[in-house]
N, C-alpha and C positions, 0 to 999 in steps of 0.2 A: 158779559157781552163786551164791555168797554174792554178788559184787558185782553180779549179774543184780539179786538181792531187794534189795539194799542200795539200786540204782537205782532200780529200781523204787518201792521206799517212797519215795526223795527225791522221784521223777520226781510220783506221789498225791498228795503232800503239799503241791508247787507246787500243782498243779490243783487239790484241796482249800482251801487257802487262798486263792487268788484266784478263787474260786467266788460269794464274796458282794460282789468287784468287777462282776461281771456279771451276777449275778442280782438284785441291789437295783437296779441302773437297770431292768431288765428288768420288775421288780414294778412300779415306779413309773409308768413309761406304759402297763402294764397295767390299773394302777388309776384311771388317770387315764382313758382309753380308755374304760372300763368304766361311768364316773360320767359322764363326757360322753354317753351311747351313752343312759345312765337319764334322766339331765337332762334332755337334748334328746326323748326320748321321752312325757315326762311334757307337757313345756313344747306339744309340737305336739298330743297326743292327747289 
């Protein structure tokens, strides 16, 4: 049971960490997406 938890907290702790490897690209063409979608709406309308 201990090295279940013990797993486990390692196992979060990768995924935790490398969390803001794929969600900072993910934010970025988001907001990029987002500004092009206003841009482009302003510019035609």
């Amino acid at each position: 049971m201990r090295l279940l938890a013990e797993s486990y907290r390692g196992a979060s702790l990768i995924v935790f960490s490398n969390m803001d490897r794929f969600l900072v690209p993910l934010l970025i063409v988001a907001a990029l997406l987002l500004a092009g979608s206003l841009f482009s709406y302003v510019t035609v309308h």
